[in-house]
C-alpha positions, 0 to 999 in steps of 0.5 A: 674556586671551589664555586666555580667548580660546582657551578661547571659540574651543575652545567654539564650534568643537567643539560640534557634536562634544561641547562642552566635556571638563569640563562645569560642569553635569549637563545639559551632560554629559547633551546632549555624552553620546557614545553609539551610540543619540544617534548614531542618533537624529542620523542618523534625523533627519538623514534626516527632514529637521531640522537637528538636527545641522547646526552653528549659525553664530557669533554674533559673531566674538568673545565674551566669557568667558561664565559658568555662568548663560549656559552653562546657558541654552544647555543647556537650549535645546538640550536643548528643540529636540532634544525637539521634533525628537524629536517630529516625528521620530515624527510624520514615520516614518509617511509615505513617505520620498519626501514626506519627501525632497520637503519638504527636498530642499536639506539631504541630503547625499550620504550621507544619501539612502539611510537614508529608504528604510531607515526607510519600510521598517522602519515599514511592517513588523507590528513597528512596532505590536502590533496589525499583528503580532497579526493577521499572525501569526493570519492566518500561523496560520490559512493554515498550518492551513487548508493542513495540513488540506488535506494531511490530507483529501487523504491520508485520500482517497488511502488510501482510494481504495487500500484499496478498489482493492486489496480490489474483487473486480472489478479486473483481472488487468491492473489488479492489483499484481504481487504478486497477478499473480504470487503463485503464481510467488513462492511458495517450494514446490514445484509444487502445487495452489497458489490464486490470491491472492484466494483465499487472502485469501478462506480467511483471511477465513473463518478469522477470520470464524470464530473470530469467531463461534465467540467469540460463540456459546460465550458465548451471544450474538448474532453481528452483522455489524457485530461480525463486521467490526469483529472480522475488519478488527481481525485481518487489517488489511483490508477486510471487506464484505458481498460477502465475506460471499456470497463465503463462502456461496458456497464454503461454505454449510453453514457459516453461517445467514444471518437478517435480525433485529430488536430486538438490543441493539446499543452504536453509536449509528451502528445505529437501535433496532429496525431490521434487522440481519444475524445469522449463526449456525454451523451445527454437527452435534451429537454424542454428544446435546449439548444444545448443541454448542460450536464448539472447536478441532478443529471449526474446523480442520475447517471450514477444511480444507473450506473450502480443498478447496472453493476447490481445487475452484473452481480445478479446474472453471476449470481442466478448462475450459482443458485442454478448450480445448487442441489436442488437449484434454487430460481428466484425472481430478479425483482424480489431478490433483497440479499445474495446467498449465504454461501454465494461469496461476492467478492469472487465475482469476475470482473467486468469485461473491457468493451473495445474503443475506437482504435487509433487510425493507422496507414493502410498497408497491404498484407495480401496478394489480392490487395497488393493486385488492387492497388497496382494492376496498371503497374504490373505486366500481364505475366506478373498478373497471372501469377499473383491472381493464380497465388490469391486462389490458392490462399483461398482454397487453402483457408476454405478447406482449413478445418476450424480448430476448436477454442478453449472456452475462456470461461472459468469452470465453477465449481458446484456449490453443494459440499461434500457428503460427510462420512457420517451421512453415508449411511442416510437414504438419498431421499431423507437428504433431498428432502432436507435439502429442498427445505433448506433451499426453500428456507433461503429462497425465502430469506433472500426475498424478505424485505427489511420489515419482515426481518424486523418482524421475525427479530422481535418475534425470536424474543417472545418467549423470553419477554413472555417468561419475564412479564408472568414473573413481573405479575407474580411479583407485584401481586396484582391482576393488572397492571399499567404499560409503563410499570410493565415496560420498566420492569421488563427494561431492567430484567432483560439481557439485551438494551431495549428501550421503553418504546421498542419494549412497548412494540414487542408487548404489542406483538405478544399481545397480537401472537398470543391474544388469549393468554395477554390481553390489552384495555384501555382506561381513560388514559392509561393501557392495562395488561392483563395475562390469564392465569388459566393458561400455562407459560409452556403452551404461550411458548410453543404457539410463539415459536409456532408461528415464528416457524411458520412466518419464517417458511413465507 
Protein backbone atom coordinates (compact mmCIF):
# COMPACT_ATOMS: atom_id res chain seq x y z
CA UNK A 1 0.00 0.00 0.00
CA UNK A 2 2.47 2.32 1.11
CA UNK A 3 4.30 1.69 -2.67
CA UNK A 4 1.65 2.30 -4.29
CA UNK A 5 1.18 5.40 -2.57
CA UNK A 6 4.95 6.78 -3.41
CA UNK A 7 4.56 5.76 -6.95
CA UNK A 8 1.07 7.94 -7.09
CA UNK A 9 3.01 11.04 -5.40
CA UNK A 10 6.08 10.37 -8.06
CA UNK A 11 3.40 10.44 -11.08
CA UNK A 12 1.88 13.53 -10.07
CA UNK A 13 4.94 15.71 -9.04
CA UNK A 14 7.15 15.18 -12.13
CA UNK A 15 4.88 15.40 -14.89
CA UNK A 16 5.27 18.64 -15.78
CA UNK A 17 8.99 17.40 -16.46
CA UNK A 18 8.53 14.29 -18.20
CA UNK A 19 6.22 11.77 -16.30
CA UNK A 20 6.91 8.74 -15.57
CA UNK A 21 10.58 6.80 -16.64
CA UNK A 22 8.94 3.58 -17.98
CA UNK A 23 5.59 4.57 -19.87
CA UNK A 24 3.27 1.59 -20.38
CA UNK A 25 1.97 3.26 -23.25
CA UNK A 26 3.61 4.46 -27.01
CA UNK A 27 1.37 7.69 -26.78
CA UNK A 28 2.91 8.54 -22.94
CA UNK A 29 6.53 8.17 -24.45
CA UNK A 30 5.76 10.26 -27.42
CA UNK A 31 4.10 13.43 -25.02
CA UNK A 32 7.26 12.86 -22.08
CA UNK A 33 9.73 12.73 -25.42
CA UNK A 34 12.55 15.36 -24.02
CA UNK A 35 13.51 17.01 -27.03
CA UNK A 36 15.48 20.73 -27.95
CA UNK A 37 12.47 21.36 -30.66
CA UNK A 38 9.38 20.56 -27.71
CA UNK A 39 11.20 22.53 -25.79
CA UNK A 40 10.89 25.20 -28.21
CA UNK A 41 7.52 24.74 -28.93
CA UNK A 42 7.00 25.19 -24.99
CA UNK A 43 8.80 28.52 -24.88
CA UNK A 44 7.06 29.89 -27.93
CA UNK A 45 3.89 29.19 -26.27
CA UNK A 46 4.88 30.43 -23.20
CA UNK A 47 5.42 33.59 -24.81
CA UNK A 48 1.80 33.76 -26.65
CA UNK A 49 0.24 33.66 -23.65
CA UNK A 50 -1.14 29.71 -23.09
CA UNK A 51 -0.62 27.83 -20.05
CA UNK A 52 0.45 24.85 -22.06
CA UNK A 53 3.53 24.46 -19.73
CA UNK A 54 1.94 25.63 -16.43
CA UNK A 55 1.63 22.51 -13.90
CA UNK A 56 -2.16 21.54 -13.17
CA UNK A 57 -3.32 21.68 -9.68
CA UNK A 58 -4.18 18.05 -7.87
CA UNK A 59 -7.05 16.69 -8.23
CA UNK A 60 -7.34 15.25 -4.49
CA UNK A 61 -4.83 15.02 -1.97
CA UNK A 62 -4.90 11.36 -2.55
CA UNK A 63 -5.49 9.03 -5.45
CA UNK A 64 -5.69 5.83 -5.78
CA UNK A 65 -3.28 3.35 -7.78
CA UNK A 66 -4.68 4.30 -11.16
CA UNK A 67 -4.65 1.55 -13.97
CA UNK A 68 -3.77 1.78 -17.93
CA UNK A 69 -7.08 2.52 -19.08
CA UNK A 70 -6.98 6.03 -17.11
CA UNK A 71 -3.43 6.46 -17.80
CA UNK A 72 -4.03 6.42 -21.47
CA UNK A 73 -7.31 8.82 -21.37
CA UNK A 74 -4.66 11.26 -19.64
CA UNK A 75 -2.40 11.01 -22.57
CA UNK A 76 -4.64 11.54 -25.06
CA UNK A 77 -6.07 14.65 -23.73
CA UNK A 78 -3.09 15.89 -23.15
CA UNK A 79 -2.14 14.98 -26.29
CA UNK A 80 -5.47 17.06 -27.52
CA UNK A 81 -4.85 20.36 -25.91
CA UNK A 82 -1.11 20.70 -27.13
CA UNK A 83 -2.68 20.56 -30.61
CA UNK A 84 -5.18 23.08 -30.28
CA UNK A 85 -2.36 25.31 -28.43
CA UNK A 86 -0.32 24.65 -31.44
CA UNK A 87 -2.88 25.93 -33.35
CA UNK A 88 -3.59 28.96 -31.89
CA UNK A 89 -0.13 29.50 -31.58
CA UNK A 90 0.13 29.79 -35.29
CA UNK A 91 -3.01 31.86 -35.52
CA UNK A 92 -1.45 34.35 -32.97
CA UNK A 93 2.46 34.64 -34.59
CA UNK A 94 1.10 37.05 -36.96
CA UNK A 95 -0.07 39.77 -34.65
CA UNK A 96 2.21 42.12 -32.92
CA UNK A 97 3.59 40.84 -29.43
CA UNK A 98 2.33 43.80 -27.83
CA UNK A 99 -1.29 42.79 -28.20
CA UNK A 100 -0.32 39.45 -27.54
CA UNK A 101 1.38 40.58 -24.08
CA UNK A 102 -1.76 43.02 -23.45
CA UNK A 103 -4.35 40.00 -23.58
CA UNK A 104 -2.24 37.84 -20.79
CA UNK A 105 -0.36 40.30 -18.80
CA UNK A 106 -1.10 38.06 -15.44
CA UNK A 107 0.67 34.98 -16.62
CA UNK A 108 4.49 36.12 -17.92
CA UNK A 109 7.13 35.47 -15.97
CA UNK A 110 10.17 37.42 -15.45
CA UNK A 111 11.95 35.66 -18.04
CA UNK A 112 9.32 35.26 -20.53
CA UNK A 113 9.19 39.12 -21.59
CA UNK A 114 11.84 39.23 -23.85
CA UNK A 115 10.97 36.20 -26.28
CA UNK A 116 7.45 38.23 -27.97
CA UNK A 117 9.58 40.66 -29.49
CA UNK A 118 11.94 37.93 -30.83
CA UNK A 119 8.97 35.92 -32.34
CA UNK A 120 7.22 39.48 -33.88
CA UNK A 121 10.59 40.14 -35.43
CA UNK A 122 11.15 36.77 -36.86
CA UNK A 123 7.57 36.84 -38.50
CA UNK A 124 7.57 40.16 -39.88
CA UNK A 125 11.05 39.10 -41.87
CA UNK A 126 10.36 37.91 -46.19
CA UNK A 127 11.18 34.47 -44.83
CA UNK A 128 8.20 33.73 -43.11
CA UNK A 129 6.15 33.46 -46.23
CA UNK A 130 7.59 32.59 -49.90
CA UNK A 131 5.77 35.21 -51.70
CA UNK A 132 7.14 38.08 -49.37
CA UNK A 133 10.82 36.61 -50.14
CA UNK A 134 10.29 36.40 -53.94
CA UNK A 135 9.32 39.81 -54.29
CA UNK A 136 12.18 41.26 -51.91
CA UNK A 137 14.46 39.53 -53.82
CA UNK A 138 13.00 40.78 -57.43
CA UNK A 139 12.61 44.18 -56.00
CA UNK A 140 16.58 43.57 -54.33
CA UNK A 141 17.47 42.51 -58.03
CA UNK A 142 16.03 45.31 -60.03
CA UNK A 143 17.45 48.16 -57.68
CA UNK A 144 21.03 46.79 -58.01
CA UNK A 145 20.64 46.55 -61.61
CA UNK A 146 19.17 49.80 -62.19
CA UNK A 147 22.18 51.31 -60.21
CA UNK A 148 24.81 49.09 -62.30
CA UNK A 149 23.17 50.72 -65.24
CA UNK A 150 23.67 54.06 -63.82
CA UNK A 151 27.25 53.51 -63.16
CA UNK A 152 27.68 52.34 -66.56
CA UNK A 153 25.91 55.09 -68.58
CA UNK A 154 27.88 57.51 -66.41
CA UNK A 155 31.11 56.06 -67.21
CA UNK A 156 30.58 55.60 -70.94
CA UNK A 157 29.90 59.65 -70.63
CA UNK A 158 32.89 60.66 -68.84
CA UNK A 159 35.04 58.68 -71.26
CA UNK A 160 33.54 60.17 -73.92
CA UNK A 161 33.72 63.52 -72.63
CA UNK A 162 37.75 62.77 -72.47
CA UNK A 163 38.18 61.44 -75.87
CA UNK A 164 36.92 64.50 -77.26
CA UNK A 165 38.77 67.10 -75.00
CA UNK A 166 41.76 65.53 -75.72
CA UNK A 167 41.32 65.26 -79.56
CA UNK A 168 39.66 69.04 -80.06
CA UNK A 169 41.95 70.95 -81.94
CA UNK A 170 40.77 73.95 -80.26
CA UNK A 171 41.69 73.57 -76.57
CA UNK A 172 44.10 75.43 -74.82
CA UNK A 173 47.76 75.56 -74.12
CA UNK A 174 46.48 76.26 -70.41
CA UNK A 175 43.92 73.40 -70.86
CA UNK A 176 46.10 70.91 -72.39
CA UNK A 177 47.68 67.92 -70.38
CA UNK A 178 51.33 68.29 -69.34
CA UNK A 179 52.44 65.56 -71.72
CA UNK A 180 51.20 67.89 -74.66
CA UNK A 181 52.35 71.12 -73.00
CA UNK A 182 55.91 69.95 -72.66
CA UNK A 183 56.32 67.22 -75.26
CA UNK A 184 59.02 68.80 -76.89
CA UNK A 185 61.05 69.12 -73.72
CA UNK A 186 60.45 65.09 -72.73
CA UNK A 187 61.87 64.35 -75.95
CA UNK A 188 65.12 62.18 -75.56
CA UNK A 189 67.15 63.68 -78.82
CA UNK A 190 69.16 66.08 -79.39
CA UNK A 191 67.85 69.97 -80.23
CA UNK A 192 66.35 69.90 -83.38
CA UNK A 193 63.39 71.14 -85.30
CA UNK A 194 61.36 68.97 -83.22
CA UNK A 195 57.12 69.63 -83.90
CA UNK A 196 54.26 70.49 -81.50
CA UNK A 197 52.31 67.49 -80.27
CA UNK A 198 49.27 68.10 -82.22
CA UNK A 199 51.47 67.92 -85.13
CA UNK A 200 52.91 64.69 -84.71
CA UNK A 201 49.50 63.31 -83.89
CA UNK A 202 48.22 65.09 -87.14
CA UNK A 203 51.54 63.36 -89.25
CA UNK A 204 50.36 59.82 -87.84
CA UNK A 205 46.98 60.59 -89.07
CA UNK A 206 48.15 61.18 -92.35
CA UNK A 207 50.16 57.99 -92.23
CA UNK A 208 47.37 55.75 -91.60
CA UNK A 209 44.72 57.69 -93.49
CA UNK A 210 47.17 56.91 -96.31
CA UNK A 211 47.87 53.22 -96.15
CA UNK A 212 44.37 53.22 -95.85
CA UNK A 213 43.55 54.42 -99.16
CA UNK A 214 46.36 53.15 -100.82
CA UNK A 215 44.70 49.52 -99.63
CA UNK A 216 41.45 50.61 -101.01
CA UNK A 217 42.62 52.06 -104.24
CA UNK A 218 45.10 48.99 -105.51
CA UNK A 219 42.03 46.86 -105.12
CA UNK A 220 39.84 49.13 -107.19
CA UNK A 221 37.41 50.25 -104.81
CA UNK A 222 36.06 53.29 -103.58
CA UNK A 223 37.52 55.12 -100.61
CA UNK A 224 34.82 56.50 -98.30
CA UNK A 225 35.05 58.45 -95.43
CA UNK A 226 33.26 56.14 -93.29
CA UNK A 227 35.61 53.16 -94.37
CA UNK A 228 38.93 55.95 -93.95
CA UNK A 229 37.64 56.60 -90.18
CA UNK A 230 36.82 53.11 -89.16
CA UNK A 231 40.19 51.96 -90.67
CA UNK A 232 42.28 55.12 -89.06
CA UNK A 233 40.33 54.89 -85.33
CA UNK A 234 41.03 50.91 -85.46
CA UNK A 235 45.13 51.64 -86.30
CA UNK A 236 45.82 54.81 -84.01
CA UNK A 237 43.21 54.24 -80.98
CA UNK A 238 41.94 57.79 -81.44
CA UNK A 239 39.45 59.79 -82.73
CA UNK A 240 39.13 60.56 -86.55
CA UNK A 241 36.89 63.45 -87.87
CA UNK A 242 36.15 65.45 -90.85
CA UNK A 243 38.20 68.23 -89.15
CA UNK A 244 41.10 66.01 -89.61
CA UNK A 245 40.20 65.46 -93.04
CA UNK A 246 40.82 69.50 -93.76
CA UNK A 247 43.52 69.79 -91.41
CA UNK A 248 45.31 67.22 -93.88
CA UNK A 249 44.18 69.26 -96.93
CA UNK A 250 45.35 72.09 -95.51
CA UNK A 251 49.44 70.83 -95.04
CA UNK A 252 48.89 68.76 -98.40
CA UNK A 253 46.41 69.38 -100.74
CA UNK A 254 48.10 67.79 -103.81
CA UNK A 255 47.69 64.44 -102.03
CA UNK A 256 44.07 63.79 -102.23
CA UNK A 257 41.01 64.67 -104.22
CA UNK A 258 38.03 65.65 -102.25
CA UNK A 259 34.46 64.33 -104.45
CA UNK A 260 30.91 64.37 -102.81
CA UNK A 261 29.40 61.16 -104.49
CA UNK A 262 26.49 59.35 -104.78
CA UNK A 263 24.72 56.00 -105.23
CA UNK A 264 28.12 53.71 -103.58
CA UNK A 265 27.23 50.39 -102.45
CA UNK A 266 27.75 50.84 -98.75
CA UNK A 267 27.21 47.86 -96.12
CA UNK A 268 25.93 50.00 -92.89
CA UNK A 269 22.51 50.42 -92.39
CA UNK A 270 23.27 53.44 -90.47
CA UNK A 271 24.04 55.17 -94.51
CA UNK A 272 20.74 55.86 -96.56
CA UNK A 273 20.77 54.20 -100.24
CA UNK A 274 21.48 56.81 -102.39
CA UNK A 275 22.51 59.70 -100.27
CA UNK A 276 25.93 61.93 -100.59
CA UNK A 277 28.81 60.38 -99.38
CA UNK A 278 32.61 62.07 -99.25
CA UNK A 279 35.03 59.93 -101.32
CA UNK A 280 38.65 60.47 -101.38
CA UNK A 281 41.09 59.76 -104.23
CA UNK A 282 44.96 59.94 -104.25
CA UNK A 283 46.50 61.96 -106.43
CA UNK A 284 49.51 59.98 -108.11
CA UNK A 285 51.98 61.33 -110.81
CA UNK A 286 52.33 58.40 -113.35
CA UNK A 287 55.54 56.91 -114.67
CA UNK A 288 57.15 55.13 -117.32
CA UNK A 289 53.23 55.28 -119.29
CA UNK A 290 51.16 53.52 -116.57
CA UNK A 291 48.11 52.89 -117.56
CA UNK A 292 47.05 52.80 -114.01
CA UNK A 293 49.96 53.79 -111.48
CA UNK A 294 49.65 51.81 -107.90
CA UNK A 295 50.29 53.56 -104.58
CA UNK A 296 53.27 51.24 -103.30
CA UNK A 297 55.86 51.56 -100.57
CA UNK A 298 58.23 54.15 -101.95
CA UNK A 299 55.43 56.49 -102.77
CA UNK A 300 54.14 56.28 -99.53
CA UNK A 301 57.17 57.20 -97.92
CA UNK A 302 57.48 59.81 -100.28
CA UNK A 303 54.28 61.47 -99.11
CA UNK A 304 55.02 61.22 -95.67
CA UNK A 305 58.40 62.84 -96.27
CA UNK A 306 56.29 65.80 -97.81
CA UNK A 307 54.05 65.89 -95.48
CA UNK A 308 56.36 66.25 -92.45
CA UNK A 309 58.43 69.01 -94.25
CA UNK A 310 55.15 70.70 -94.80
CA UNK A 311 54.28 70.99 -90.90
CA UNK A 312 58.10 71.75 -90.63
CA UNK A 313 57.49 74.64 -92.69
CA UNK A 314 54.05 75.57 -90.89
CA UNK A 315 56.18 75.92 -87.56
CA UNK A 316 58.71 78.03 -89.34
CA UNK A 317 56.36 80.73 -90.58
CA UNK A 318 55.27 80.81 -86.56
CA UNK A 319 58.44 80.85 -85.73
CA UNK A 320 60.00 83.97 -88.11
CA UNK A 321 56.88 85.78 -86.58
CA UNK A 322 58.25 85.40 -83.10
CA UNK A 323 62.14 86.36 -84.01
CA UNK A 324 60.52 89.53 -85.57
CA UNK A 325 59.12 90.28 -82.37
CA UNK A 326 62.25 90.33 -80.22
CA UNK A 327 64.15 93.18 -79.38
CA UNK A 328 66.21 93.63 -81.47
CA UNK A 329 64.62 91.31 -84.04
CA UNK A 330 66.47 88.47 -85.14
CA UNK A 331 66.21 87.53 -89.31
CA UNK A 332 67.40 84.17 -90.24
CA UNK A 333 67.25 82.19 -93.44
CA UNK A 334 64.62 79.36 -93.65
CA UNK A 335 67.29 77.24 -95.15
CA UNK A 336 69.91 77.45 -92.63
CA UNK A 337 67.81 77.25 -89.55
CA UNK A 338 68.90 73.72 -87.46
CA UNK A 339 67.12 74.34 -84.25
CA UNK A 340 64.21 76.95 -83.02
CA UNK A 341 64.73 79.70 -80.27
CA UNK A 342 65.61 78.89 -76.83
CA UNK A 343 62.52 80.88 -75.54
CA UNK A 344 60.42 80.14 -78.74
CA UNK A 345 58.13 77.34 -76.98
CA UNK A 346 56.88 74.74 -79.75
CA UNK A 347 54.16 73.29 -78.14
CA UNK A 348 52.15 76.75 -78.07
CA UNK A 349 52.13 76.76 -81.93
CA UNK A 350 48.43 77.23 -82.98
CA UNK A 351 47.01 74.36 -84.74
CA UNK A 352 46.40 73.90 -88.53
CA UNK A 353 43.59 75.59 -89.97
CA UNK A 354 40.83 73.18 -91.43
CA UNK A 355 40.56 73.79 -95.20
CA UNK A 356 36.74 73.28 -96.46
CA UNK A 357 35.51 70.05 -98.05
CA UNK A 358 33.01 69.67 -100.92
CA UNK A 359 29.53 70.11 -99.01
CA UNK A 360 27.15 67.74 -99.21
CA UNK A 361 24.51 68.84 -102.19
CA UNK A 362 21.31 69.91 -100.88
CA UNK A 363 17.82 70.96 -102.79
CA UNK A 364 17.68 74.53 -104.08
CA UNK A 365 15.24 76.40 -102.37
CA UNK A 366 14.51 80.06 -102.68
CA UNK A 367 15.55 82.64 -99.92
CA UNK A 368 15.03 85.90 -101.82
CA UNK A 369 12.57 87.71 -103.92
CA UNK A 370 14.47 87.85 -107.11
CA UNK A 371 14.76 83.93 -107.05
CA UNK A 372 11.41 83.62 -106.06
CA UNK A 373 10.88 86.02 -109.59
CA UNK A 374 13.23 83.72 -111.46
CA UNK A 375 11.52 80.65 -110.67
CA UNK A 376 7.62 81.47 -111.38
CA UNK A 377 7.26 84.61 -113.43
CA UNK A 378 4.90 82.80 -115.92
CA UNK A 379 2.90 82.06 -112.76
CA UNK A 380 2.22 85.26 -111.23
CA UNK A 381 0.04 88.09 -112.52
CA UNK A 382 1.45 91.49 -113.71
CA UNK A 383 0.68 93.14 -110.38
CA UNK A 384 2.12 90.78 -108.33
CA UNK A 385 5.30 91.27 -110.83
CA UNK A 386 5.60 94.70 -110.13
CA UNK A 387 5.42 94.38 -106.54
CA UNK A 388 8.07 91.56 -105.95
CA UNK A 389 10.68 93.60 -108.77
CA UNK A 390 9.81 96.93 -106.69
CA UNK A 391 10.71 94.58 -103.27
CA UNK A 392 14.13 93.10 -104.84
CA UNK A 393 15.29 97.07 -105.48
CA UNK A 394 14.86 98.00 -102.33
CA UNK A 395 16.67 94.95 -100.66
CA UNK A 396 19.42 95.99 -103.00
CA UNK A 397 19.70 99.77 -102.38
CA UNK A 398 19.44 98.69 -98.61
CA UNK A 399 22.42 96.41 -98.45
CA UNK A 400 24.58 98.80 -101.24
CA UNK A 401 24.57 101.86 -98.69
CA UNK A 402 24.84 99.23 -95.37
CA UNK A 403 28.09 100.45 -94.41
CA UNK A 404 30.64 97.46 -93.60
CA UNK A 405 31.10 96.70 -89.89
CA UNK A 406 34.41 96.13 -89.11
CA UNK A 407 35.59 92.26 -88.18
CA UNK A 408 37.67 91.31 -85.00
CA UNK A 409 40.56 90.26 -86.39
CA UNK A 410 40.65 86.34 -85.22
CA UNK A 411 44.31 86.44 -84.66
CA UNK A 412 45.69 85.88 -81.40
CA UNK A 413 47.51 89.03 -79.89
CA UNK A 414 51.12 87.71 -79.10
CA UNK A 415 52.67 88.68 -76.78
CA UNK A 416 56.34 90.52 -77.08
CA UNK A 417 59.14 87.89 -76.42
CA UNK A 418 61.52 90.23 -74.59
CA UNK A 419 61.01 90.20 -70.66
CA UNK A 420 60.69 92.95 -68.61
CA UNK A 421 63.21 95.34 -67.51
CA UNK A 422 64.26 94.26 -63.68
CA UNK A 423 64.47 96.93 -61.39
CA UNK A 424 67.94 96.28 -60.95
CA UNK A 425 68.86 97.59 -64.65
CA UNK A 426 66.79 100.51 -64.04
CA UNK A 427 69.42 102.61 -63.35
CA UNK A 428 71.58 101.19 -66.74
CA UNK A 429 71.91 103.26 -69.90
CA UNK A 430 69.49 102.32 -72.52
CA UNK A 431 72.41 102.10 -75.09
CA UNK A 432 74.77 99.31 -72.52
CA UNK A 433 71.54 97.37 -72.97
CA UNK A 434 70.92 97.41 -76.69
CA UNK A 435 74.30 96.63 -76.92
CA UNK A 436 74.11 93.47 -74.90
CA UNK A 437 71.07 92.54 -76.37
CA UNK A 438 72.26 92.73 -80.03
CA UNK A 439 75.22 90.34 -78.87
CA UNK A 440 73.17 88.18 -77.27
CA UNK A 441 70.70 88.20 -80.65
CA UNK A 442 73.65 87.42 -82.35
CA UNK A 443 75.02 84.77 -80.36
CA UNK A 444 71.55 82.93 -81.10
CA UNK A 445 71.17 83.57 -84.46
CA UNK A 446 74.46 81.66 -84.63
CA UNK A 447 73.37 78.56 -82.40
CA UNK A 448 70.20 78.23 -84.55
CA UNK A 449 72.44 78.11 -87.76
CA UNK A 450 74.82 75.45 -86.51
CA UNK A 451 75.15 72.36 -87.79
CA UNK A 452 75.48 68.98 -85.94
CA UNK A 453 79.48 68.88 -86.35
CA UNK A 454 80.04 72.37 -85.17
CA UNK A 455 78.00 71.51 -82.07
CA UNK A 456 80.37 68.54 -81.61
CA UNK A 457 83.37 70.90 -82.24
CA UNK A 458 82.67 73.33 -79.72
CA UNK A 459 81.54 70.54 -77.10
CA UNK A 460 85.23 69.09 -77.41
CA UNK A 461 86.63 72.52 -77.50
CA UNK A 462 84.70 73.46 -73.98
CA UNK A 463 86.92 70.47 -72.43
CA UNK A 464 90.62 71.66 -73.29
CA UNK A 465 91.56 73.52 -70.85
CA UNK A 466 90.71 70.74 -68.11
CA UNK A 467 92.23 67.99 -70.71
CA UNK A 468 95.12 70.70 -71.10
CA UNK A 469 95.68 70.77 -67.18
CA UNK A 470 95.49 67.05 -67.02
CA UNK A 471 98.20 66.03 -69.91
CA UNK A 472 100.88 68.75 -68.04
CA UNK A 473 100.34 66.73 -64.73
CA UNK A 474 100.53 63.05 -66.82
CA UNK A 475 104.25 64.56 -68.05
CA UNK A 476 105.18 65.83 -64.64
CA UNK A 477 104.28 62.42 -63.35
CA UNK A 478 106.00 59.93 -65.22
CA UNK A 479 109.30 62.38 -65.63
CA UNK A 480 109.71 61.99 -69.26
CA UNK A 481 110.02 64.63 -72.29
CA UNK A 482 107.81 62.42 -74.28
CA UNK A 483 105.39 59.99 -74.40
CA UNK A 484 103.32 57.41 -76.44
CA UNK A 485 99.35 58.12 -77.54
CA UNK A 486 98.04 55.20 -75.79
CA UNK A 487 99.96 55.87 -72.18
CA UNK A 488 98.85 59.50 -72.72
CA UNK A 489 95.09 58.62 -73.71
CA UNK A 490 95.00 55.74 -70.48
CA UNK A 491 96.07 58.38 -68.10
CA UNK A 492 93.91 60.90 -69.41
CA UNK A 493 90.81 58.20 -69.27
CA UNK A 494 91.30 57.48 -65.45
CA UNK A 495 92.10 61.06 -64.45
CA UNK A 496 89.17 62.74 -65.96
CA UNK A 497 85.54 63.60 -64.47
CA UNK A 498 83.28 62.52 -67.57
CA UNK A 499 83.41 58.75 -69.28
CA UNK A 500 85.52 59.19 -72.39
CA UNK A 501 86.64 56.42 -74.35
CA UNK A 502 90.33 55.91 -75.59
CA UNK A 503 89.20 57.08 -79.16
CA UNK A 504 87.10 60.17 -78.20
CA UNK A 505 90.09 61.03 -75.95
CA UNK A 506 92.34 60.40 -78.87
CA UNK A 507 90.20 63.20 -81.00
CA UNK A 508 90.22 65.80 -78.03
CA UNK A 509 94.45 65.10 -77.92
CA UNK A 510 94.16 65.98 -81.66
CA UNK A 511 92.18 69.07 -81.45
CA UNK A 512 94.52 70.38 -78.47
CA UNK A 513 97.20 69.60 -80.85
CA UNK A 514 95.40 71.96 -83.72
CA UNK A 515 94.32 74.87 -81.23
CA UNK A 516 97.61 74.83 -79.31
CA UNK A 517 100.44 73.71 -81.70
CA UNK A 518 103.17 75.58 -79.93
CA UNK A 519 102.58 74.34 -76.55
CA UNK A 520 101.63 70.45 -77.63
CA UNK A 521 103.27 68.97 -80.56
CA UNK A 522 102.60 65.55 -82.50
CA UNK A 523 105.71 63.04 -84.00
CA UNK A 524 105.49 60.14 -85.63
CA UNK A 525 108.19 57.27 -84.95
CA UNK A 526 108.03 54.24 -87.21
CA UNK A 527 104.83 53.06 -85.92
CA UNK A 528 104.22 54.77 -82.66
CA UNK A 529 102.65 58.90 -82.39
CA UNK A 530 104.54 60.78 -79.64
CA UNK A 531 103.27 64.06 -77.54
CA UNK A 532 105.74 66.12 -76.66
CA UNK A 533 104.34 69.48 -74.43
CA UNK A 534 106.86 72.61 -74.12
CA UNK A 535 108.01 73.24 -70.89
CA UNK A 536 108.82 77.08 -71.75
CA UNK A 537 105.27 77.81 -71.80
CA UNK A 538 103.22 78.37 -69.03
CA UNK A 539 99.58 76.14 -68.75
CA UNK A 540 97.76 79.74 -68.06
CA UNK A 541 98.79 81.22 -71.48
CA UNK A 542 97.38 77.40 -73.01
CA UNK A 543 94.08 78.31 -71.12
CA UNK A 544 93.41 81.49 -72.28
CA UNK A 545 94.14 80.78 -76.13
CA UNK A 546 91.70 77.60 -75.58
CA UNK A 547 88.98 79.71 -74.42
CA UNK A 548 89.96 82.53 -77.00
CA UNK A 549 89.32 80.59 -79.82
CA UNK A 550 86.23 79.05 -78.40
CA UNK A 551 84.60 82.49 -78.03
CA UNK A 552 85.73 83.31 -81.17
CA UNK A 553 84.10 79.96 -82.92
CA UNK A 554 81.29 80.48 -80.88
CA UNK A 555 80.42 84.31 -82.54
CA UNK A 556 80.77 82.19 -86.42
Amino acid sequence: MSQARVTDFYSRKKKATGGPTKPADPRSAFSCSSTVHEEFLRVIDEAAGLDHGAEQPPSSPRTPKRGSADLGATVSAAAAEHSTAKKRRQADLGAPAAAAGAERPARRSKHVDEIPATASSASATPSSSPSLTLKFTVARAKELAAKAQKRKEAKAVEEHELTETLSSPCVSSTEQPAYQRYHTLAQDAPPGLSLPYHYKVLAEMFRSMDTVVAMLYNRCETATFTKIKRGVQDMMHKRFEESHLGQIKTVFPEAYTFRQEKHIQAFNSSIKRGSYQLTVDPIIVPENSEARPVLSASRLLERRRIFHHNLVSIVKQHHKVFLSLLDPPVLVPEDKLTRWHPRFNVDSVPTVHTSALPPTPRPEKLATAQEVLDKACSLITPKMEKALIGLALKTEDKAAHKEPTSQENPTVPQTSAVPAVPNALKGVSQSLLDRIRAKEAQKLQAAMTRNSNQEERLLMMSRLGELARILRSVFVAEKKPALTMEVACNRMVASYRSALSTGEMEKHIHLLAEVAGDWLTLHTVRKDLYLKLNKNMELSTVTDKVNSRLREEERL
